[in-house]
N, C-alpha and C positions, 0 to 999 in steps of 0.2 A: 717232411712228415707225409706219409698215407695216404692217397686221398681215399676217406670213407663217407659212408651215409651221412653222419652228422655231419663233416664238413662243412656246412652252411650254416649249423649252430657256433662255429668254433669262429667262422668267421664275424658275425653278428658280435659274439660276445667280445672282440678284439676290436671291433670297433667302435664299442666306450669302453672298453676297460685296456692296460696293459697286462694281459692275461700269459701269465708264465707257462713256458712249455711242458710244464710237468702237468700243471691244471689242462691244457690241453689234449695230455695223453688220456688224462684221468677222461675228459670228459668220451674222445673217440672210443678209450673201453669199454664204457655202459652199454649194458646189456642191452636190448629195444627191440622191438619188431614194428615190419613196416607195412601201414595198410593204407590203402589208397579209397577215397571216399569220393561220392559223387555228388554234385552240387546242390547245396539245401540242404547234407545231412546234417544232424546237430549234434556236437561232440561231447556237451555235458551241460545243464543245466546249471541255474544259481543258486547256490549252496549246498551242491555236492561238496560231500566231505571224503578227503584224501583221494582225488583222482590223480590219476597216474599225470605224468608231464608227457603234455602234448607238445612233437618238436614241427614248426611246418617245414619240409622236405620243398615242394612245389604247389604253385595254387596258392592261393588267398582265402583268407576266413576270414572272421567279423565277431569282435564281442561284444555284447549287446546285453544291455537292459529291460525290464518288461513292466510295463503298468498293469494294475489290475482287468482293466479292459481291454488286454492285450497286446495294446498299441508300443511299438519297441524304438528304443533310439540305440543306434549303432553308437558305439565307445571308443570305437578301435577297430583300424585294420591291421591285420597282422598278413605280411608278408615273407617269403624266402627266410630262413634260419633263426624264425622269433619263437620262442618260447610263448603259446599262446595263453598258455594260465600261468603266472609266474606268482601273482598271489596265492596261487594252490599250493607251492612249493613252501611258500617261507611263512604264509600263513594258518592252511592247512586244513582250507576254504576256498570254493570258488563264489566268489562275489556276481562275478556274469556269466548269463550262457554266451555259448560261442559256437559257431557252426563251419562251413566250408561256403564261401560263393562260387565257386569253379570246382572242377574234378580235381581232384589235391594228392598229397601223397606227406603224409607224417608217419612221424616217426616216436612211439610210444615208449616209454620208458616208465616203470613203476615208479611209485614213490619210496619206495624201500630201498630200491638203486639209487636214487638221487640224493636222499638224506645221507645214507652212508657214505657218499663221494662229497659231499656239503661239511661232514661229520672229519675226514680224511684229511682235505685239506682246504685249511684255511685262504688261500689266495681263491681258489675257487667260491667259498663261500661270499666273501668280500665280494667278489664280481657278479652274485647274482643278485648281492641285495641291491650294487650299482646299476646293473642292468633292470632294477624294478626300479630304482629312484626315476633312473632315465623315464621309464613310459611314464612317472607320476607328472613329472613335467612334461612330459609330449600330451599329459591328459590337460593339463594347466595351461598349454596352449591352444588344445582342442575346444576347449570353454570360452577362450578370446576370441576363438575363431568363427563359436555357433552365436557369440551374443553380440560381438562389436562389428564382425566385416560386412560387407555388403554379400550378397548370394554366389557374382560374381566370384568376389574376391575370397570367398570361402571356400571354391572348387580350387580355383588355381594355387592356395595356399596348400590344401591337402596334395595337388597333382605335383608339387614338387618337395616336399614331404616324402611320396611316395619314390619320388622317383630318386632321390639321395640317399633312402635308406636303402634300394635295391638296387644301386653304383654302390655301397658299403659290402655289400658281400658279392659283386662282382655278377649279379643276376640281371644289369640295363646296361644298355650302350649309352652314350653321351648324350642322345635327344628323343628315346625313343620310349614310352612309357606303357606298357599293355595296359588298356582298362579292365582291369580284374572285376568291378562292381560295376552291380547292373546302372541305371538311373535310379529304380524304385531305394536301392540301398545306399547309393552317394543320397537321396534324400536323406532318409533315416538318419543317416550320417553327417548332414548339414542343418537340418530343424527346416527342411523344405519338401514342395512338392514334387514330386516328378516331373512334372510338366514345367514349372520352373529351371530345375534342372537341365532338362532340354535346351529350355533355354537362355541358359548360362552357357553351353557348351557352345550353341552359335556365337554366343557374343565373343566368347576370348577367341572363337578360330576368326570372326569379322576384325579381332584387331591384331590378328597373324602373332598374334600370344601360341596357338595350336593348331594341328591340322588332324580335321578326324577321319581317319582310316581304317572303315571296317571296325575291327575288333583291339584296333590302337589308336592311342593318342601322342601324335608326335610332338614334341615341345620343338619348339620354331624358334621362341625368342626367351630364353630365362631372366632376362634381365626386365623383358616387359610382363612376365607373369610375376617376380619377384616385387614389382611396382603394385601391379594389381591386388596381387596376396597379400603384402606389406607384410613381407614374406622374410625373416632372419633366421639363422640355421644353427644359432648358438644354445637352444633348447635343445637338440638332441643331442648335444655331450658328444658331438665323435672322438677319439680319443688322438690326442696329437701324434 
């Protein structure tokens, strides 16, 4: 097959679903255009109605929540070939806003393109509502992970998280994980403070769980951040 822009979507989508090559072509055909955003931009708010399908190309975003007093809890990171409003597609609502944390590069598609190819053929539909059940449950683990782990074991659970869903479409190497999110937003995203944060990042590299490099985090020992995390990999559905 081609390699084209989406590319990264097709592969995402193939690893929970068994997605047939015809759904494949279908999806490489959609029309899109590709804009590249700088960090902090916000891609749409909650409860826009029928936004286009935001596909992430490169970079990482964040969907996110907001109290009335402003105050936001991250919901989700989306990385490499995710579909980052997937509710907007099959519901026809976005529930969260969602922004870029890094300088990114997606890839837009209407929603008129996406219904009609949803409308066309059925194996594709099937795979996207699978691939929305999937994040319901990676959100069902996200809720274990802000209310039962220790602070700890709440980074090292998402940092391998992260780093298996981005070995799924072939964007990491074996041990080597970019940290896409600042501290202030792994807080947001753990029900902590930054400065906590901080220092949880020393503790797992003081038990050679990580080693921090710069603008990455190397995973050293999967099997001791796997202990730390109380970390199992059967919530995200990869597909056999």
């Amino acid at each position: 097959m081609p390699e084209n822009q989406l590319t990264p979507l097709v592969r995402r989508l193939k690893s929970v679903a068994n997605l047939l090559e015809r759904s494949q072509s279908t999806l490489l055909s959609l029309h899109y255009r590709i804009v590249r955003y700088d960090a902090g931009h916000e891609l749409y708010k909650a409860g826009t109605v029928d936004p286009p399908c935001f596909i992430l190309l490169e970079g990482c975003a964040t969907r996110f929540k907001l109290r009335s007093d402003g105050s936001r809890a991250i919901v989700a990171v989306e990385l490499m070939g995710d579909i980052i409003n997937p509710e907007a597609l099959l519901l026809g609502r976005a529930d969260c806003g969602a922004r870029v944390s890094t300088p990114s590069t997606i890839a837009i598609v209407e929603q008129e393109a996406i219904q009609q190819a949803r409308k066309a053929d059925r194996d594709l539909e099937s795979t996207l509502w699978r691939y929305a059940l999937v994040k319901a449950a990676a959100l069902e683990e996200w809720l274990l992970n802000v209310g039962r782990r220790s602070p700890t074991g709440r980074l090292a659970h998402l940092f391998l998280e992260l780093h298996l869903r981005l070995i799924a479409v072939e964007a990491s190497t074996e041990d080597t994980l970019k940290l896409y999110v600042s501290p202030e937003e792994l807080a947001d995203a753990m029900g902590l403070f930054p400065i906590i944060v901080t220092r949880c990042l020393h503790d797992l590299a003081s038990q050679n769980a990580i080693v921090l490099s710069g603008a990455a985090i190397v995973l050293c020992d999967l099997g001791q951040l796997a202990k730390i995390g109380d970390f199992r990999s059967e919530y995200l559905h990869f597909a056999a």
